[in-house]
C-alpha positions as semicolon CSV with decimal commas, in nm:
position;residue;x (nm);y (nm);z (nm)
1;X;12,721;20,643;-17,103
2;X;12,883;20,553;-17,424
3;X;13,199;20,405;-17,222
4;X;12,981;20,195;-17,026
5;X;12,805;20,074;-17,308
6;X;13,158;19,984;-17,488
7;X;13,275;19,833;-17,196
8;X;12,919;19,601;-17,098
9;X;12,995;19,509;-17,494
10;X;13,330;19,373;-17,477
11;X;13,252;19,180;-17,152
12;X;12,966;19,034;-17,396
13;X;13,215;18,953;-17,611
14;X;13,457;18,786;-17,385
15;X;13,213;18,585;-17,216
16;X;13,072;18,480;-17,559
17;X;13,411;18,375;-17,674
18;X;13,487;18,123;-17,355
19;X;13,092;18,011;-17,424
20;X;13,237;17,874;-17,756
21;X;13,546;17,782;-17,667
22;X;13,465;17,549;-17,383
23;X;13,150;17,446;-17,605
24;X;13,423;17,368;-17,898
25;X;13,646;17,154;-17,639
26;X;13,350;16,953;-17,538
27;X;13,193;16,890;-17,842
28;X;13,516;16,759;-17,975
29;X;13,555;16,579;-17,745
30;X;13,243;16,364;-17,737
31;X;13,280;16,373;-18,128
32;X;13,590;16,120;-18,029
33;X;13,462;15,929;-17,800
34;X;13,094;15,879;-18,031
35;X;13,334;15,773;-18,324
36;X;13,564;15,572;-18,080
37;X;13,298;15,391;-17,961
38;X;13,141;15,292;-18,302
39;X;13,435;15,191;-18,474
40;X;13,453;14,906;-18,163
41;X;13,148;14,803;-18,219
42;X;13,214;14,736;-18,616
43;X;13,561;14,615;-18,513
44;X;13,363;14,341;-18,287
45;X;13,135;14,243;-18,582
46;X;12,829;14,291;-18,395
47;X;12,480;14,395;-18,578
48;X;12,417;14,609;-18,291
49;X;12,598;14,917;-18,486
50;X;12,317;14,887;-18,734
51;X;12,113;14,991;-18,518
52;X;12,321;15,238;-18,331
53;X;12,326;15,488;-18,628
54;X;12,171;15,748;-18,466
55;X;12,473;15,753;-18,270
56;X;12,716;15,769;-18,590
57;X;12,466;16,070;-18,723
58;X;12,492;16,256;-18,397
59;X;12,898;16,193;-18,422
60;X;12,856;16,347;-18,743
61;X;12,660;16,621;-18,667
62;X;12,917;16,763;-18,362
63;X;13,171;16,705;-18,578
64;X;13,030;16,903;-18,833
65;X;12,934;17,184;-18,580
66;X;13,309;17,103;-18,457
67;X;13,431;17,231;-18,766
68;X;13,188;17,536;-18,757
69;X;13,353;17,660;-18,440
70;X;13,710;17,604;-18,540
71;X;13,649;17,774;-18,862
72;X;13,440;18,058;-18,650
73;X;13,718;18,085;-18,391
74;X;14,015;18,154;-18,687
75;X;13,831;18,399;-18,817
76;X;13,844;18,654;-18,525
C-alpha cells in the first residue's frame, strides 16, 4: 500500500512539473508577443496605446508570474 501510494505521488509530481513547464513556455511566450506588440504601437505614435494599458498590465503581470516559475523551477 505504501509503494503504491509513493509511486501515485511521484506520477503527481511529474505531471505537475510538465503542468508548469509547458505553462512557463507559454506564458513567456505571450509575455513577448504582449510587449512586442505595444512597443509598435508607441513606435507608430498612435494614442491608441493609451488606451491599450490593460494590455501592458497583463504583459506585466505574466511576466511577473514568468519569473515566479523560473525561480520555482531552479529551485527543485
Amino acid at each position: 500500500m505504501q509503494k503504491a501510494h509513493e509511486n501515485a505521488s511521484n506520477s503527481y509530481h511529474e505531471f505537475l512539473n510538465i503542468l508548469i513547464t509547458y505553462a512557463y513556455k507559454n506564458i513567456s511566450l505571450l509575455t513577448t508577443e504582449a510587449l512586442k506588440i505595444y512597443g509598435l504601437m508607441i513606435k507608430k505614435g498612435n494614442w491608441f496605446f493609451f488606451y491599450s494599458l490593460p494590455l501592458l498590465a497583463l504583459a506585466l503581470a505574466l511576466n511577473l508570474v514568468d519569473s515566479i516559475m523560473a525561480f520555482y523551477s531552479c529551485t527543485k
